[in-house]
C-alpha positions as CSV (number, residue, x, y, z in Angstrom):
1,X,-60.3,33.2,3.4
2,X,-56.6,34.3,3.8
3,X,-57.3,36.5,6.9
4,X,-60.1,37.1,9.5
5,X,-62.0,40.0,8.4
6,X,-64.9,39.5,11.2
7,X,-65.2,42.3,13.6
8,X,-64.4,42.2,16.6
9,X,-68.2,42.2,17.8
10,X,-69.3,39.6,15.4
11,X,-66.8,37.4,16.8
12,X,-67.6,38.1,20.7
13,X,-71.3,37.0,19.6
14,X,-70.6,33.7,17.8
15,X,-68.2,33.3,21.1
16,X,-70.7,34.0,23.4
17,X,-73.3,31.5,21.3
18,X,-70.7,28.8,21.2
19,X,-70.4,28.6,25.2
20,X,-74.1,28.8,25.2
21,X,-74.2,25.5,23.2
22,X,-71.4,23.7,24.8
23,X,-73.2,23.9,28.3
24,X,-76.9,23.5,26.3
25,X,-75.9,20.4,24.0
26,X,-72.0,19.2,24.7
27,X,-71.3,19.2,28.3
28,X,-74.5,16.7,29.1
29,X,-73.1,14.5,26.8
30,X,-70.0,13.5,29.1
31,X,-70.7,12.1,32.6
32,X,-68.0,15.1,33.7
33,X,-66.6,18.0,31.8
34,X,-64.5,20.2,33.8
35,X,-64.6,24.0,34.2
36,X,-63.1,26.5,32.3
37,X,-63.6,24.6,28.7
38,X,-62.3,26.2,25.5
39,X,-63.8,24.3,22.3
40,X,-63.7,25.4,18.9
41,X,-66.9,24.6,16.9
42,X,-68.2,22.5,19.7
43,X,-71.5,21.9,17.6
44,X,-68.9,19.3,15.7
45,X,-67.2,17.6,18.6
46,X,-68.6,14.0,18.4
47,X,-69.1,11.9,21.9
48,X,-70.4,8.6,21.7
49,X,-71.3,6.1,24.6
50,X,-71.1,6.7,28.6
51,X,-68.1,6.6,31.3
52,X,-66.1,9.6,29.2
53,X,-64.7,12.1,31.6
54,X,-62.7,15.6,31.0
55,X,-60.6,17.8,33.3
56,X,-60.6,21.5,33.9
57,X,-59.4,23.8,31.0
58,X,-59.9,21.0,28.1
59,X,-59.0,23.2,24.7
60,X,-60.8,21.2,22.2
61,X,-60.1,21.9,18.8
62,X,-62.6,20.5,16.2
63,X,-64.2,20.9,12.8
64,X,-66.9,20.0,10.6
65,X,-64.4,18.5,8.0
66,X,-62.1,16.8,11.0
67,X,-63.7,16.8,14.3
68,X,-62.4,15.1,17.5
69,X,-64.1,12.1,18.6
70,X,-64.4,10.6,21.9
71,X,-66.1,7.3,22.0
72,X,-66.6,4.5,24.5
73,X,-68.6,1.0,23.1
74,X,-70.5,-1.0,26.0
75,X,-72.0,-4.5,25.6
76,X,-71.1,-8.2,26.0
77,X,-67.4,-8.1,27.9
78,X,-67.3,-4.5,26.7
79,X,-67.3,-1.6,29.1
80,X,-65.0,1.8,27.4
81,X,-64.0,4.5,29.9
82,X,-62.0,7.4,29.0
83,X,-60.5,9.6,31.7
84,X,-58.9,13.0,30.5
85,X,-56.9,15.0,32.8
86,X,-56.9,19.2,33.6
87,X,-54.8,21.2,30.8
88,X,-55.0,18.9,28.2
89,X,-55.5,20.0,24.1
90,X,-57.0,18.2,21.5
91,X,-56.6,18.6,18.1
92,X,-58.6,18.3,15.1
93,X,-59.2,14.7,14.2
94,X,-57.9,13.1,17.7
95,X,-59.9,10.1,17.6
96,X,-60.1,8.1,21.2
97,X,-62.1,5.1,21.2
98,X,-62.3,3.0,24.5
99,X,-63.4,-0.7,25.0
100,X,-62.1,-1.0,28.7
101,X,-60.2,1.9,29.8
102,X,-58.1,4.7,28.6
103,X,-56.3,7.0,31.0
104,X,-54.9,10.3,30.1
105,X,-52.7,12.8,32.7
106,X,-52.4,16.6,33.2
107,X,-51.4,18.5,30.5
108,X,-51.4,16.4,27.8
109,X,-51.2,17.1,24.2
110,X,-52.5,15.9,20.9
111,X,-51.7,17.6,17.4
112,X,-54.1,16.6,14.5
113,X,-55.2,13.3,13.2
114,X,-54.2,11.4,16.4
115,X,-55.9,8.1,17.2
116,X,-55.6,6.0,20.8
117,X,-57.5,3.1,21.0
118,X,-57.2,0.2,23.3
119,X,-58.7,-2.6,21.2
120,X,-57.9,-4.4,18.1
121,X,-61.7,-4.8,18.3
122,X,-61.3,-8.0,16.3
123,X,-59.6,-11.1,17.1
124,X,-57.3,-13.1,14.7
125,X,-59.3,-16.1,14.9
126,X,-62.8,-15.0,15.8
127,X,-62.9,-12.1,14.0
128,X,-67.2,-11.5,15.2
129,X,-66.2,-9.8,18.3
130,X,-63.4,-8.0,20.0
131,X,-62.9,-11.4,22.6
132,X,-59.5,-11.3,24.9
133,X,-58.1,-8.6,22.4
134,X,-58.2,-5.5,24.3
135,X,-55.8,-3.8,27.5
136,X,-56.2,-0.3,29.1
137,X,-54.3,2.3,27.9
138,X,-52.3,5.1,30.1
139,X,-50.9,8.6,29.5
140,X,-49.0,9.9,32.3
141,X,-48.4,13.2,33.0
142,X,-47.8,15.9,30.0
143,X,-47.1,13.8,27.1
144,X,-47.7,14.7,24.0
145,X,-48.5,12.7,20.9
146,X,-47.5,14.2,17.4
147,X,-49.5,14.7,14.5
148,X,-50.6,11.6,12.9
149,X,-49.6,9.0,15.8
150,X,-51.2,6.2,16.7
151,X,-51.5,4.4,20.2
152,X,-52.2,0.8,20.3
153,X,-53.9,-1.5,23.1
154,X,-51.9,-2.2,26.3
155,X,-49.5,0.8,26.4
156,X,-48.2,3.2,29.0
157,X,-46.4,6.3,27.8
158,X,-44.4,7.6,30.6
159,X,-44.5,11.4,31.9
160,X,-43.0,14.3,29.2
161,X,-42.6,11.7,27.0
162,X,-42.8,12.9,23.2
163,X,-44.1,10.5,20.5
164,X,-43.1,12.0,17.3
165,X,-45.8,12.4,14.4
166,X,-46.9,9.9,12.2
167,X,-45.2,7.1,14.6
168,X,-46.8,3.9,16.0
169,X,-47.0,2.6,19.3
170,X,-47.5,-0.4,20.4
171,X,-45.0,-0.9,23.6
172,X,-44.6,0.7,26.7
173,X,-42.8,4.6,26.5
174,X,-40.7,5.4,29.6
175,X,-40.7,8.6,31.1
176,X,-38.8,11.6,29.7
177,X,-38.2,10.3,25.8
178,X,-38.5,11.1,22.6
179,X,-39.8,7.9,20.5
180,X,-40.7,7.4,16.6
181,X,-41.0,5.1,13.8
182,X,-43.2,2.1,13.2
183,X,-43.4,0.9,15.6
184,X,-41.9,3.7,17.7
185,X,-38.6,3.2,19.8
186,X,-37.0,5.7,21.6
187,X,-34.7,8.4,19.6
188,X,-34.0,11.3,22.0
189,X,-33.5,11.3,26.3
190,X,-35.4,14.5,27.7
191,X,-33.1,16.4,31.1
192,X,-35.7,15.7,33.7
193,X,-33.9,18.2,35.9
194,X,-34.5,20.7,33.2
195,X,-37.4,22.7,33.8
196,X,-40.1,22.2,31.5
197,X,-43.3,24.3,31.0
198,X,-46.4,23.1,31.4
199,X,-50.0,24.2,29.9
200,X,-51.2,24.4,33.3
201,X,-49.4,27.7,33.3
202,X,-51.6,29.4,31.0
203,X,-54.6,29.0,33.5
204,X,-53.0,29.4,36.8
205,X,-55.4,32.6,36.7
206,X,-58.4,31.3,34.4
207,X,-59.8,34.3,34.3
208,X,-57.1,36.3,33.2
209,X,-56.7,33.6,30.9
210,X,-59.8,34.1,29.2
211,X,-59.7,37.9,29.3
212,X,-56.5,38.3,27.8
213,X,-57.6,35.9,25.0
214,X,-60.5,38.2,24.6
215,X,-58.1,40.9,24.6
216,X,-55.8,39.4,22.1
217,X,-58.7,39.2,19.7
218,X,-59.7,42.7,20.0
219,X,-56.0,43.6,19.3
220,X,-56.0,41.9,16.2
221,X,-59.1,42.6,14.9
222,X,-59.0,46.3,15.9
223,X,-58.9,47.3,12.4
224,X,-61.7,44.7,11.0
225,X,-65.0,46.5,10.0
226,X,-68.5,45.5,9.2
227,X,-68.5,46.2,5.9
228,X,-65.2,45.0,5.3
229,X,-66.5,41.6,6.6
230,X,-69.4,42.1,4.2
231,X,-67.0,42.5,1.1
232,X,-65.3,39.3,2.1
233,X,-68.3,37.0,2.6
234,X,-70.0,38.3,-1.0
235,X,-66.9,38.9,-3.0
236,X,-64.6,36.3,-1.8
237,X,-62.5,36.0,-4.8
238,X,-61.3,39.9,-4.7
239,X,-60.8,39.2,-0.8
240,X,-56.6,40.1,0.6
């Protein structure tokens, strides 16, 4: 489908369904969700295990073909905890897996296909169990970690900090830095004096927030019909 032909009704009702679900099914599956939670096809947002905790205003972006996964494994010398902060986004595919502790800021960002986990969950030598080869991981403040990156066990990334897509980390990130490569090192020196702008902004006023988002889709679907959403569902091929 090259465009969104629903109308702008259709759309409010699968909306209005999908917040139904998310506090129905999703939100008793984390020991806290915070208010205010945008998530995109929540029915395929995947939680496994307990101690997993989200701020206020998560947007969660997932899908049936790449959906985010939050998991925590408990057991013999294993107890996962994840902590996600207020404003922070989630991508399709973000993959965080826990077997002590993982700690994410405020506004934090995560484009597609990221993966944080703090275990190698296999030693070199005894390779039956994850045994003294896990460390907590910690995201400060409004970092953002670029498409494709990968965090290992034992890192801090320090506030703004950027990691650039498809890079590897595996040491700690100071604050205000761009790094990348494999494994990452640092490339670029952010102004910390400069002001920066924060998701937190967006929701200063959550409900303006969501109405102007509801807005926004009425705006651009103001032309969308019924039966032009008809035509695209049953002839697909002949749809602009």
């Amino acid at each position: 489908m090259r465009q969104e032909h629903r109308p702008f009704w259709l759309k409010n009702i699968v909306s209005r369904f999908e917040a139904w679900w998310i506090e129905r099914f999703l939100r008793p599956q984390f020991d806290h969700l915070g208010k205010g939670a945008a998530i995109l096809k929540p029915r395929t947002v995947e939680v496994f295990g307990r101690n997993i905790h989200v701020g206020d205003y998560p947007h969660i972006i997932s899908s049936s073909y790449n959906p985010v996964r939050l998991t925590s494994w408990s057991g013999k010398n294993l107890d996962g905890e994840i902590k996600i902060g207020n404003y922070c986004l989630l991508s399709p595919g973000t993959t965080i897996t826990s077997a002590v502790s993982i700690t994410i800021g405020d506004n934090c960002m995560f484009a597609a296909d990221c993966y944080i986990a703090d275990s190698d969950w296999h030693g070199l030598y005894n390779r039956l169990r994850p045994f003294r080869c896990s460390k907590p991981i910690v995201l400060k403040d409004n970092v953002w970690i670029g498409h494709g990156a990968k965090v290992g066990k034992g890192v801090t990334i320090g506030e703004n900090s950027v990691v650039a897509a498809g890079s590897v980390v595996v040491k700690d990130v100071p604050d205000n830095v761009v790094v990348g490569g494999n494994p990452a090192k640092v490339i670029k020196t952010l102004n910390p004096n400069r002001r920066m702008l924060k998701r937190e902004l967006m929701f200063q006023d959550g409900d303006f927030y969501q109405q102007n988002q509801q807005d926004l889709d009425r705006w651009v679907m103001r032309d969308n019909s019924t039966l032009g959403w008809l035509k695209s569902v049953f002839f697909r091929n002949n749809s602009h």
